[in-house]
C-alpha positions as CSV (number, residue, x, y, z in Angstrom):
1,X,88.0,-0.2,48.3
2,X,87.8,3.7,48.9
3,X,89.9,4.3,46.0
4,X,88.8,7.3,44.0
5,X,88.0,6.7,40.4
6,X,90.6,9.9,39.7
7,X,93.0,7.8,41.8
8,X,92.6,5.3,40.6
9,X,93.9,5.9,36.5
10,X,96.7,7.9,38.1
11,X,97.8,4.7,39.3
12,X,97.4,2.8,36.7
13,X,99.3,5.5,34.0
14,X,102.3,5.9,36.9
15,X,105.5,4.7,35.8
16,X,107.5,1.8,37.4
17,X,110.1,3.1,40.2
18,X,113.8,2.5,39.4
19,X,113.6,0.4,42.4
20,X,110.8,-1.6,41.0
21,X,112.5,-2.0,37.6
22,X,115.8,-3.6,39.4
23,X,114.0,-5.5,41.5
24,X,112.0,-7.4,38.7
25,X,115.4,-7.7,36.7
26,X,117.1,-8.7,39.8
27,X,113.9,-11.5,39.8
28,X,114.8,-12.6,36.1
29,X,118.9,-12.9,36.2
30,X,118.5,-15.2,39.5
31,X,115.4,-17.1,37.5
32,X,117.8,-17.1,34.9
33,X,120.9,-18.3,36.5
34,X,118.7,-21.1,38.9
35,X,117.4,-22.7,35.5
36,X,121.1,-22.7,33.5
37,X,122.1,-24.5,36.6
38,X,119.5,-27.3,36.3
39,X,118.0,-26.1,39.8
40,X,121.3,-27.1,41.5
41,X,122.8,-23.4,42.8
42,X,122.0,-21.5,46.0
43,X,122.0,-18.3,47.0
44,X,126.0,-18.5,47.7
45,X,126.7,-19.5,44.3
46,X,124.1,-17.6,42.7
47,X,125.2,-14.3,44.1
48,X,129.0,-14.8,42.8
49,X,127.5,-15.5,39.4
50,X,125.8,-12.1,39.7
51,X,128.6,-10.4,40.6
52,X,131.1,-12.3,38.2
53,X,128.6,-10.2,35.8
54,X,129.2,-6.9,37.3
55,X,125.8,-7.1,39.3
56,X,126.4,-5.5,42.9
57,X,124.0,-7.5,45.3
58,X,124.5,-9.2,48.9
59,X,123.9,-12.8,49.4
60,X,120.5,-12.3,51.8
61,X,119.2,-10.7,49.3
62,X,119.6,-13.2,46.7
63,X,118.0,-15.5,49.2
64,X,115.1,-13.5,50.2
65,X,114.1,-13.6,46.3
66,X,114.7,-17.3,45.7
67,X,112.5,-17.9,49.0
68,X,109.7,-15.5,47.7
69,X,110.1,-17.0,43.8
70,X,110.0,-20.6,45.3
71,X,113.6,-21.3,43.8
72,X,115.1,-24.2,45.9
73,X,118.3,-25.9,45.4
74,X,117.7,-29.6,44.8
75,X,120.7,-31.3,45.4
76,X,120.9,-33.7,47.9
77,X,123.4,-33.8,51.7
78,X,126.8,-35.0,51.1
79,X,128.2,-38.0,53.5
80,X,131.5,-38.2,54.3
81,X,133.3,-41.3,53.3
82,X,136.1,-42.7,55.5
83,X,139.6,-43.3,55.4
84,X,141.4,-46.2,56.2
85,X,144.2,-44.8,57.8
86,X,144.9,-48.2,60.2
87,X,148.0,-49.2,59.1
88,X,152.1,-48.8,60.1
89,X,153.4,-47.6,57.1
90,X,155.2,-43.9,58.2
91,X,152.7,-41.0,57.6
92,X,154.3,-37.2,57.4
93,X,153.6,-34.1,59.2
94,X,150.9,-31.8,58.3
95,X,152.7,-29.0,56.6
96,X,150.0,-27.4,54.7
97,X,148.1,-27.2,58.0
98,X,144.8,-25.9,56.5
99,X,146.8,-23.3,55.1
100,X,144.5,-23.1,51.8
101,X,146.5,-20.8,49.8
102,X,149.4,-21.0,47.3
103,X,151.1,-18.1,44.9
104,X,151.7,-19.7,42.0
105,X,150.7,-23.3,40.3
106,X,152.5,-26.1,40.8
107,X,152.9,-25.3,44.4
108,X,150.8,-27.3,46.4
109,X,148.6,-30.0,45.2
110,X,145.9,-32.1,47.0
111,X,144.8,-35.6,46.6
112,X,141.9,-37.2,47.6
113,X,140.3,-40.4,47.0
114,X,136.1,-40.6,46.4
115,X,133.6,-43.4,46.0
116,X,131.4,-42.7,42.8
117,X,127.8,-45.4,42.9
118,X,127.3,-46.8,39.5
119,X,125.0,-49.6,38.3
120,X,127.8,-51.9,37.7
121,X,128.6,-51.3,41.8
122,X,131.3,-48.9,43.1
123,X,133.8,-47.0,41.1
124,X,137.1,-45.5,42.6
125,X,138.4,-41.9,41.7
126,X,141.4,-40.6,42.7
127,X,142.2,-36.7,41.7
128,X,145.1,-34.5,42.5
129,X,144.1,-31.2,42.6
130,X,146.3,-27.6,42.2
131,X,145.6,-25.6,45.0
132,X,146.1,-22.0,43.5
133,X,143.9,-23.1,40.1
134,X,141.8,-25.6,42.1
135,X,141.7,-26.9,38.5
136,X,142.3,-31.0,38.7
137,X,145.4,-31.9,37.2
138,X,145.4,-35.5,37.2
139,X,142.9,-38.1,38.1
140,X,141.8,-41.9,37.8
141,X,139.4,-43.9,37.7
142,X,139.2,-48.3,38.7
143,X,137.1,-50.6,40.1
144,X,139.3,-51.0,43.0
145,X,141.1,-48.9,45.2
146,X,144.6,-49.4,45.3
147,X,147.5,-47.7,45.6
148,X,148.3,-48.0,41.3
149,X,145.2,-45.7,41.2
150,X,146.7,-43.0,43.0
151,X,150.0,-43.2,41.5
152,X,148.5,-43.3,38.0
153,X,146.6,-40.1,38.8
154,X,149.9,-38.8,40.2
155,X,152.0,-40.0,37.4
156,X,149.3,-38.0,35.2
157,X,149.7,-35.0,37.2
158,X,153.2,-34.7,36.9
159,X,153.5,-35.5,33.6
160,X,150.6,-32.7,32.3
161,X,152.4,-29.9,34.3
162,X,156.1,-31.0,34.6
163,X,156.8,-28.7,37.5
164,X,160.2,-27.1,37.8
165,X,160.3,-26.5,41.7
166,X,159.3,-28.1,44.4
167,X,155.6,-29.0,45.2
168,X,154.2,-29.7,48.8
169,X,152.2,-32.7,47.6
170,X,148.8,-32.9,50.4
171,X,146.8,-35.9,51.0
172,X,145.3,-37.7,54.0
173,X,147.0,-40.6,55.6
174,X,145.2,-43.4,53.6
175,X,147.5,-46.7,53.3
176,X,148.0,-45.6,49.2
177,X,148.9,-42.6,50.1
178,X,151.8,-43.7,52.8
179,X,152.3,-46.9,50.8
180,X,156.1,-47.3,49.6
181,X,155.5,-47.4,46.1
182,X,153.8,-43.9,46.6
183,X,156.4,-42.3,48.9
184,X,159.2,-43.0,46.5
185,X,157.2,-41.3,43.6
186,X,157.1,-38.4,45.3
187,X,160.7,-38.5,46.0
188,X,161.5,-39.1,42.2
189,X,159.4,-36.1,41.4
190,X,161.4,-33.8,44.5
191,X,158.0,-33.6,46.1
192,X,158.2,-33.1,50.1
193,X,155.0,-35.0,51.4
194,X,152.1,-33.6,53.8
195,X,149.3,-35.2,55.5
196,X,146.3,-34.3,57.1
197,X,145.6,-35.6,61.2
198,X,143.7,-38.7,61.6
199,X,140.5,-38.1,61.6
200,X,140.5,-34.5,60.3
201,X,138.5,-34.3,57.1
202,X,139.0,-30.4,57.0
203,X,143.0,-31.0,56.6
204,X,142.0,-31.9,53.0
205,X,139.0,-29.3,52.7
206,X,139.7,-28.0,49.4
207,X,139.2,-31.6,47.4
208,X,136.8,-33.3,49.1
209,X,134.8,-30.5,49.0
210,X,135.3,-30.7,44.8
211,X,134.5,-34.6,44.9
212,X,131.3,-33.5,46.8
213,X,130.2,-31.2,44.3
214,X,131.1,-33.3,41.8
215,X,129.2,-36.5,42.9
216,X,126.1,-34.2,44.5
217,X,125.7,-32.1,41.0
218,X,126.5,-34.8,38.9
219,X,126.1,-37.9,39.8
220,X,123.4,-38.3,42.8
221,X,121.0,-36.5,40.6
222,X,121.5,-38.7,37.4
223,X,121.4,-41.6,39.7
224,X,118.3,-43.2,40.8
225,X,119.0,-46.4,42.6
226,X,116.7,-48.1,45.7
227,X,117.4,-48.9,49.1
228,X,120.8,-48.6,50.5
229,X,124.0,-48.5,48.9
230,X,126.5,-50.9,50.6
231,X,130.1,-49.7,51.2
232,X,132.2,-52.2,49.6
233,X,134.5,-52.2,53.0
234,X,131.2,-53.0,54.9
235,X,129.3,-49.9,56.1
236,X,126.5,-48.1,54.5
237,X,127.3,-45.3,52.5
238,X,123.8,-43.8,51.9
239,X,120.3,-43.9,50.7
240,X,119.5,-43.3,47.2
């Protein structure tokens, strides 16, 4: 290989670079973190882990090493289930107007419906998220998805954080949402109502992006069922 012999041992006794040294550490913390996530983070997620932990390190880079360590994120494309939003009950305004930022909990929450594929057939959850903790406040569950599952969720919410002021209450225009029953909840709990535009799923980002996570990290991957899911309002959801 026209390598000297003297060369050679000098190689072999030279001491790993401070680049090097990094770089293989770098290797084992994303190694590290891909594994405690069951193989289900990316480099986006992975790289705020890192720096959660005081490690300094762009997201391209974190992605360069995961492609070169074969480290591939295995969960699975979302869908996006629909709203049934054709009805004449009154909708309101959109107030929060993708405005995804509060000051202080109890401000704005967000509430969102989701379709969760069991074994026994479809399961309903309904979740009312606080936008300044994202942390879920109150949620249920049923087999059928009525307007008692999001005011039991609601009722939930209220009754866990017992807000003092007013709370801009966001949802999108789905017929339990505008219901009657629902509307004058929010009125007993001083809530002023907001909803997102027909047809605009990114109105209610901030949730439906936490039921995606939730049913992509853990549910789709637990979940090994054949052929095609039906929608229980007619369309097909998805293949599993």
């Amino acid at each position: 290989m026209n390598v000297s012999r003297s060369g050679y041992y000098q190689w072999t006794r030279r001491q790993e670079s401070e680049r090097k040294k990094r770089r293989r550490e770098l290797e084992q913390q994303i190694s590290r973190i891909f594994v405690d996530s069951r193989r289900l983070y990316g480099s986006p997620k992975i790289t705020q882990v890192l720096r959660q932990q005081g490690v300094r390190v762009s997201e391209k880079t974190v992605a360069r090493i995961m492609k070169e360590l074969g480290l591939k994120s295995r969960t699975v494309k979302k869908y996006k289930a629909t709203t049934n939003s054709k009805h004449h009950l009154p909708v309101h305004d959109n107030v929060l107007n993708q405005q995804f930022t509060a000051q202080a909990p109890n401000q704005v929450w967000m509430a969102d419906i989701t379709y969760v594929p069991t074994d026994e057939g479809w399961l309903y959850v309904a979740s009312v998220m606080d936008l300044y903790t994202r942390k879920i406040v109150g949620w249920h569950a049923g087999e059928r998805m009525t307007k008692e599952l999001v005011l039991q969720a609601l009722d939930q919410a209220y009754n866990r954080q017992r807000p003092k002021g007013e709370v801009l209450h966001h949802s999108d225009r789905g017929s339990q949402y505008a219901s009657h029953e629902y509307q004058k909840r929010l009125l007993k709990y001083g809530m002023k109502g907001s909803m997102s535009r027909k047809g605009n799923c990114y109105d209610n980002a901030c949730i439906e992006s936490f039921h995606s996570i939730l049913k992509k990290e853990l549910v789709y991957l637990e979940t090994r069922l054949s052929g095609k899911v039906q929608d229980p309002q007619g369309s097909a959801k998805q293949d599993f």
